[in-house]
N, C-alpha and C positions, 0 to 999 in steps of 0.2 A: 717601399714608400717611406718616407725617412720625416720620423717626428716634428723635427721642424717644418715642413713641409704641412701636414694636417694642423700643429695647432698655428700656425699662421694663415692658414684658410681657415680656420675655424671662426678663427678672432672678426676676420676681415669681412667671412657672410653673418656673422650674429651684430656684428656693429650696425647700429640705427641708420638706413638709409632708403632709397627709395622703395627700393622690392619689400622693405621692412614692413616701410609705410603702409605700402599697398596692400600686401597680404594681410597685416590686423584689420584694416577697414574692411577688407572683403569680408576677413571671418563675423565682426563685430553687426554688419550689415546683412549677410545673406548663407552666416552659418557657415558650420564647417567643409561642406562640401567645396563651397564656393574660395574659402581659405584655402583646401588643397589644390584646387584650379589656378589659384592666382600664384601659389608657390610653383605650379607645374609652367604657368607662362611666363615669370619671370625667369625662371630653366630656360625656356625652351628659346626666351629674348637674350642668352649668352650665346647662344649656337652660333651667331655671326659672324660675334666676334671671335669666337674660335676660330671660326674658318679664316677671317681677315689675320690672324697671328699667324697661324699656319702655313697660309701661302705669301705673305712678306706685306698684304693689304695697311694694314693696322700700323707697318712702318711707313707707309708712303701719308697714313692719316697722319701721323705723329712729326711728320715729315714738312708735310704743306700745312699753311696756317689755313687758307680759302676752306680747304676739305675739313680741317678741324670744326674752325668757326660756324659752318654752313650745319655741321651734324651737333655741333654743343646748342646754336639757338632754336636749331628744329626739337631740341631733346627741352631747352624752357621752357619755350610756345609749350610743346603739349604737357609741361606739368602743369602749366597757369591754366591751360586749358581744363586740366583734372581737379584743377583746383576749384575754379568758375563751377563746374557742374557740383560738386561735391557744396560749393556754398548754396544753389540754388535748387539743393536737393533733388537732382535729375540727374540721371548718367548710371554709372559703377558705382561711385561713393554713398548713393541715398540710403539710410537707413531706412528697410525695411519690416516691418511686422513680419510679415509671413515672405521666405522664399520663393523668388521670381524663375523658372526651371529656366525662361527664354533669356535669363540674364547672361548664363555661362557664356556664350559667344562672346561679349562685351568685356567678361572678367580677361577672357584668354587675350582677346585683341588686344584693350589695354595693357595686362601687364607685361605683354610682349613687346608692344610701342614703350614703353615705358623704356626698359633695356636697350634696346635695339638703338633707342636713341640717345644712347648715353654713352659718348665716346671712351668718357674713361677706361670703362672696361675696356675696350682694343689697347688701349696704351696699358693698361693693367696687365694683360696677357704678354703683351712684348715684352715687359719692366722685372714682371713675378717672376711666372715659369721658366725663364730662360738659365734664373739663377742657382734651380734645381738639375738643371740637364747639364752633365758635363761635356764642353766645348771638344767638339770634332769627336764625340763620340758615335758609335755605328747604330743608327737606328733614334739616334735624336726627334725626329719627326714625330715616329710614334709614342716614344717616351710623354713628349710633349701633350700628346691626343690623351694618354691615359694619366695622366696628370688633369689634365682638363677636363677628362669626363670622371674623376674623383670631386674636383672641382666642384661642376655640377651638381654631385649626388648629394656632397655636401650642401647645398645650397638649399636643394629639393624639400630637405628632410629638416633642416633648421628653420626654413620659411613656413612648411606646413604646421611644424611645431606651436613656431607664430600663431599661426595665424588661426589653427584650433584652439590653442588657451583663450584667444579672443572669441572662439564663439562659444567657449564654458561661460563666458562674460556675459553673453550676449539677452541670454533671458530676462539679465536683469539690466541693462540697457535700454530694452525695446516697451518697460515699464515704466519708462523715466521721462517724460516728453523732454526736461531741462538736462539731463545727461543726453539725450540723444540730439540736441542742439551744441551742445556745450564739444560734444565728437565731432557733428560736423563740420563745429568753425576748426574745430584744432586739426582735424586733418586738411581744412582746406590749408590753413596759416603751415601747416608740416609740408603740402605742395610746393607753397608758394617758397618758403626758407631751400628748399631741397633747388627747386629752379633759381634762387639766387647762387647759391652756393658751385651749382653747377654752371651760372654767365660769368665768374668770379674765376674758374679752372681755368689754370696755363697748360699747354702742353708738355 
């Protein structure tokens, strides 16, 4: 596994961006549990695109505008959508007093949708990993999967990181009525930037 390789995934899952997003709100919201949940379906919302890189899917996205555009506005819809609930304190985003146990299905759904509809990553897989595998070498394919599933674990482990330091936070948040306002306009306004940013992306 060759150092450039980790700290340029490193860089790339610690940089602020959606899953970022999502997993502090969950921690800050419904405690750490709930943070390691949304670090495990933002995981589990790459698995797609893996598989679309692997089998040549993710070039034929990269490929067609119709298929890009159709999966980048389905990917804003639902952060404005995340964002709307989080302003009107219903949904995944509400900050919580005490942990909701029937929430976890919600956390996993969301942060799965989250991913899944964010094209970038499949263009990401096609663009990154390929630069690590040397061309016409014997077993490429699988190099690729265990690059990917390092990928992953990185992901895992830096998101729960998140997303637990946020619920060391969280005590003193859920005492705050105007910090626990003041969180949930800035996560919804961090929705709403993150879906602009992504109706903004070219292929």
């Amino acid at each position: 596994m060759s150092p450039e390789f980790l700290l340029t995934s490193l860089i790339i899952v610690a940089s602020p961006g959606t899953g970022v997003v999502y997993t502090l709100a969950a921690g800050l919201s419904r405690g750490a549990r709930a943070s390691v949940l949304a670090a495990l379906a933002c995981t589990l919302g790459i698995v797609p695109h893996l598989a679309a890189a692997l089998t040549g899917l993710a070039a034929l996205l990269h490929a067609s505008a119709l298929a890009f555009e159709i999966v980048k506005y389905a990917g804003v819809a639902y952060l404005l959508w995340m964002a709307w609930q989080t302003i009107r304190q219903k949904g995944a985003m509400r900050i919580e007093a005490a942990p909701d146990a029937r929430a976890a299905g919600r956390v996993l759904r969301d942060g799965i949708a989250l991913n899944v509809l964010n094209p970038k990553l499949s263009i990401f897989f096609v663009a990154f990993l390929p630069q690590f595998v040397p061309t016409g070498a014997p077993g490429a394919g699988l190099r690729m999967l265990e690059l990917s599933l390092v990928f992953m674990a990185m992901t895992f482990v830096v998101f729960a990181l998140y997303g637990i330091f946020a619920a060391t936070m969280r005590s003193r948040v859920v005492g705050s009525p105007r910090m626990m306002a003041w969180l949930r306009n800035s996560f919804a306004a961090a929705f709403v930037a993150l879906g602009a940013r992504l109706a903004l992306t070219e292929r």
